[in-house]
N, C-alpha and C positions, 0 to 999 in steps of 0.2 A: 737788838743792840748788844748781848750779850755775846756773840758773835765778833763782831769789833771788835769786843774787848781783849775775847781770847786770840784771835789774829794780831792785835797788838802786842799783847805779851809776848807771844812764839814771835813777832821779828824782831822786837830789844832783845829777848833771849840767844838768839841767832846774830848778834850784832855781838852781844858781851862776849860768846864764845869765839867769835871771828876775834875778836878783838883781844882776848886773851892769846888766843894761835899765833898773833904777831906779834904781842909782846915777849912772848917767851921762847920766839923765832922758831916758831914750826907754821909759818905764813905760808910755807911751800907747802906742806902736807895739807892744808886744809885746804887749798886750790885742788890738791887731786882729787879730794874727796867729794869738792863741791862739783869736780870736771866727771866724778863717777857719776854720780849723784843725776846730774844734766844728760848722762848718756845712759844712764836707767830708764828714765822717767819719757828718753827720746825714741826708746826702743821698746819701751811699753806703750807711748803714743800710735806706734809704727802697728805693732802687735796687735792694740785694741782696734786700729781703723783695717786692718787685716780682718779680723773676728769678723767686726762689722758686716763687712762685706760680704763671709762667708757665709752667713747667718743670714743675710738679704737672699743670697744666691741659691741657699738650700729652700729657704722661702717662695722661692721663684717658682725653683724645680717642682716642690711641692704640688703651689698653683697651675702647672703644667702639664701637672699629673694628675690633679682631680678637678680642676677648670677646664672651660672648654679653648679650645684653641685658636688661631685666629682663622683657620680653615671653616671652623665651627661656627665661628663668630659670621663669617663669609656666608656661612648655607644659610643661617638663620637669617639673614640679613634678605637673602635672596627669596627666600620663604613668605618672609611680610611684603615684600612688595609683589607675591605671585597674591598672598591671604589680597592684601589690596586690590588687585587687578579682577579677582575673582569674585569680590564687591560688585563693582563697576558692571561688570559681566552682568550678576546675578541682575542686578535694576535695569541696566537693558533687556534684559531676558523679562522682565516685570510687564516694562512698558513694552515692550513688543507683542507681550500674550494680551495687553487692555487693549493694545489698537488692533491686533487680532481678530476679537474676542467682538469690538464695536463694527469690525469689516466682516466680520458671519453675522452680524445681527443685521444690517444694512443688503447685505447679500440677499438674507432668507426676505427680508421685507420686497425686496425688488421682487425678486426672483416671484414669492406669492400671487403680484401684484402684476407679473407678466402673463403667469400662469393663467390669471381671474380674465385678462383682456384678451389671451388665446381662447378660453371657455366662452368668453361672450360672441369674440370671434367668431368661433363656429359656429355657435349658435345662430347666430346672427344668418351667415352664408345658408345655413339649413332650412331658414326660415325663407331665404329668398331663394333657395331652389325647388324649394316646394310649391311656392307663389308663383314662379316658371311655369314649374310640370303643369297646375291647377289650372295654369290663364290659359298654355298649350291645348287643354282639353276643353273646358269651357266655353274657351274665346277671350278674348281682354276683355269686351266692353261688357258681356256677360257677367265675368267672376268679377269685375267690381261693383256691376249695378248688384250683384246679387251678394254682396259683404251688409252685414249688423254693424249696427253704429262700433262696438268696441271693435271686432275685426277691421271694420274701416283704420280707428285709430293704429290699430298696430299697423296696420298696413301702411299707414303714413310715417307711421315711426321708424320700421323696416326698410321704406325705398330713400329717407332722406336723411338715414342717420349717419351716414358721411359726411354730410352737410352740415345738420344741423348737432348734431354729439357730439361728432369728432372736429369741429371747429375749422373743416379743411374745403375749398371750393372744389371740390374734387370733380372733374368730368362723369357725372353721373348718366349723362347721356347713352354713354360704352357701358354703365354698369346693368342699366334696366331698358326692359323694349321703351318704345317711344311713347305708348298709349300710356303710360303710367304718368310720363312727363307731361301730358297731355293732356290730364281728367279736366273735369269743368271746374272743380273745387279752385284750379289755381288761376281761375281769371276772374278778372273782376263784371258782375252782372251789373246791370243797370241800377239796381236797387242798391246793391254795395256802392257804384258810384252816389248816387240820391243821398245815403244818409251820410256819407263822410261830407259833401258839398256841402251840408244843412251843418253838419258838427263844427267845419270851419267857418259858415256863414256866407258862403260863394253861392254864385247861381251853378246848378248843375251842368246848364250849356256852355261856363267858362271853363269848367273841370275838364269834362269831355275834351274842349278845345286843344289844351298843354297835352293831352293822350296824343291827340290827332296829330299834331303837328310834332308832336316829340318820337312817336315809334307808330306814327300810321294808325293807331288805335288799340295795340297791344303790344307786352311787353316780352312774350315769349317767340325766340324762332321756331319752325316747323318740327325742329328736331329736339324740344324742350328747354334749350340753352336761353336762360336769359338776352334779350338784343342788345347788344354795346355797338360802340365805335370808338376805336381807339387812336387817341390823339399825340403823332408822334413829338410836336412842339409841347405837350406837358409835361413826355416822358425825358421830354432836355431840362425842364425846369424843376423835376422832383429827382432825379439822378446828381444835380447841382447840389439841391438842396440835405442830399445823403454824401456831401463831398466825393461825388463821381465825377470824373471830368467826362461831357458827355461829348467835346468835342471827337476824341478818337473812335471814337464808339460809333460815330456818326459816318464816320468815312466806312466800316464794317457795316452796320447795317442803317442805310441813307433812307430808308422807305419806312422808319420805325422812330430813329431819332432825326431832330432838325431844327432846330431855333424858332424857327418861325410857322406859322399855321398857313397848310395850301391841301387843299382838297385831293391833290394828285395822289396821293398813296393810298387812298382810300378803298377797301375795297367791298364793302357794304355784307350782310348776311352772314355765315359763315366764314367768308374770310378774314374777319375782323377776328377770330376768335385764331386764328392763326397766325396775325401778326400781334397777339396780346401773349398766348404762347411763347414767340421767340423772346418778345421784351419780359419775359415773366424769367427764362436763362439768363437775364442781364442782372436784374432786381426783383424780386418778387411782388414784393409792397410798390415799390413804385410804380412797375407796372400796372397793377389793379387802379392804383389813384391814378392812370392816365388814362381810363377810362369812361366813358360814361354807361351807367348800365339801367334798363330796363325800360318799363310803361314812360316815364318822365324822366330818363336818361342825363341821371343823375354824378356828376363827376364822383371819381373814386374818391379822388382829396377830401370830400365833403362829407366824408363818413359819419365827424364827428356831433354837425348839425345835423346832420339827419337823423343822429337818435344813436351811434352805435358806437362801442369803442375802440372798435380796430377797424382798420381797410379789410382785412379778410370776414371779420362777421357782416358786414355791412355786403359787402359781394355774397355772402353763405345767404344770407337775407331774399337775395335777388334771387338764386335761385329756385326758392320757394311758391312763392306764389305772386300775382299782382296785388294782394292785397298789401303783404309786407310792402312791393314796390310803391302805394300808393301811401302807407303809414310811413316810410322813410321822405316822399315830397311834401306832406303834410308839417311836417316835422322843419323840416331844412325850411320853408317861405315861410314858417312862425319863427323859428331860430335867426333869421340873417333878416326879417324886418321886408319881406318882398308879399307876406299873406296882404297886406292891403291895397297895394295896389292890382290884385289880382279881384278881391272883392270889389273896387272902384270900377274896374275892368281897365284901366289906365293901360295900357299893352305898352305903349312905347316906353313905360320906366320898366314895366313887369319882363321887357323885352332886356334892357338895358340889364337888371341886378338878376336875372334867372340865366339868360343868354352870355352876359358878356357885351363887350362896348363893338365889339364888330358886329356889322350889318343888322343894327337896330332898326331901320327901316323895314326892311326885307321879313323878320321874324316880326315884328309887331302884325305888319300886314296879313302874314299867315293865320295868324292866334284870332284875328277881328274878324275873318272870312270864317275861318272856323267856327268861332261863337257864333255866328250871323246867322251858319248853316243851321247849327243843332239849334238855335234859338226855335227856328221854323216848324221843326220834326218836333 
């Protein structure tokens, strides 16, 4: 407040003197004085915002002189986005050593694990060229009558373990002489059939019968190959069934696929295993299910009543022994509801649900003649 006050006194004071200047007519003299006065204070205005600015600009200079510059400002700037980028870099470098680091560990496991299945490999081959040289010198039917029960085993382990390890139908035939394919062990004896008949509850002369009329009486060809016959009308309906269109296929090979069932392509024994072959180029699987193989010539599709879980173990099966072939029919007429009327001896249903609805007369009649015979013997 005090302030005010004295600002009030200085402009009445400044007023009485003005005022005295006019009365006593020196109005002119105190206009120049107040026109110095105004051009002082305009040229001190001038001066001071001069200063100013001098004082900014040494200011400036200063900061130009021991600040960094904008060039500086520039590197630095360039700097953090390399420190950045070099970030980025290092955590790719990170994860590139963890997936690395996870593809050598995956590696050596393979790698191990190929190594163990070439060592078994060989071994394996050493074992069956030794069993060669051995049978060469011996004779076949010699160095197996003459094998100990555990030699036996390996011996069985040894000729079928393509088969039956490796999960593969592999033409074993080309791999071992034929007398191995051949031993007694893989047929079924009379006494095998008697107690599996008794196990099911069937008369033994109706068992026999489904052999007789199914594969003649046995389920191996001369060359140790499980018997099929391959049906080129199921290989139209399971190639469908895999979204194959099996019409074009059909015009290529006309003796293998075909819609409908006709005996014409047929060509029995060994040849059947060379049109199973070409349809096997086509489909694998399907082809196997379009066959029927063994003692009770059992379709491929039927794998999974018959006790097995794939078409290829079910085929690896067959080429084993008649006993498998006879525990896969066992299996299938208790699974799909056809064991009673084979216990009844019913033949024309047992005809109809084992055979198929074609030529139910024909195959019933077979199966009755059959039974009729062994009933006799």
């Amino acid at each position: 407040m005090k302030i005010f006050k004295i600002i009030g006194i200085i402009l009445i004071a400044l007023l009485l003197i003005a005022l005295a200047f006019y009365l006593t007519g020196h109005g002119e003299q105190l206009e120049n004085i107040v026109r110095g006065i105004g051009t002082f204070f305009k040229n001190a205005w001038h001066w001071l915002v001069g200063l100013f600015g001098f004082i900014i600009g040494i200011f400036k200079r200063i900061g130009d002189l021991f600040g960094p510059s904008k060039a500086e400002k520039e590197i630095r700037a360039e700097n953090e986005a390399i420190k950045k980028e070099l970030q980025v870099i290092r955590s790719q470098t990170r994860t590139a050593d963890e997936a690395l680091t996870t593809d050598r560990t995956e590696y050596e496991t393979k790698r191990k694990e190929y190594e163990a299945k070439i060592t078994e490999s060989t071994a394996h081959a050493q074992r069956l060229k030794d069993i060669i040289t051995d049978m060469k010198a011996q004779g076949s039917e010699k160095y197996i009558k003459n094998l100990d029960p555990d030699e036996k085993d390996q011996f069985e382990k040894d000729i079928h373990k393509d088969v039956v390890e490796l999960g593969v139908p592999a033409p074993i035939e080309k791999q071992f002489p034929a007398i191995m394919l051949k031993e007694k062990s893989r047929t079924l004896t009379l006494k095998d059939k008697e107690d599996k008949a008794k196990e099911i509850g069937v008369e033994l002369a109706a068992l026999r019968a489904v052999i007789q009329v199914e594969s003649s009486g046995g389920g191996f060809l001369n060359d140790g190959r499980p018997k099929i016959l391959f049906e080129g009308h199921i290989f139209w309906r399971q190639l469908a069934l895999r979204k194959i269109d099996p019409a074009p296929l059909s015009e290529k090979y006309p003796d293998i696929i075909y819609p409908k069932w006709v005996k014409t392509f047929y060509k029995g024994g060994v040849g059947e295993f060379e049109r199973l072959d070409r349809a096997r180029t086509i489909n694998d699987e399907a082809a196997l299910a379009s066959a029927s193989w063994g003692a009770f010539q059992i379709m491929g599709f039927n794998y999974a009543p018959a006790g097995f879980g794939s078409v290829n173990k079910f085929v690896d099966a067959h080429y084993i022994s008649e006993n498998d072939h006879l525990t896969a029919f066992c299996n299938l007429i208790k699974n799909q509801g056809i064991l009673p009327f084979l216990i009844s001896k019913n033949w024309e249903k047992f005809a109809e649900r084992y055979n198929g609805s074609g030529q139910i007369a024909v195959y019933a009649g077979l199966l009755k003649k059959a039974y009729e015979d062994f009933s006799k013997s």
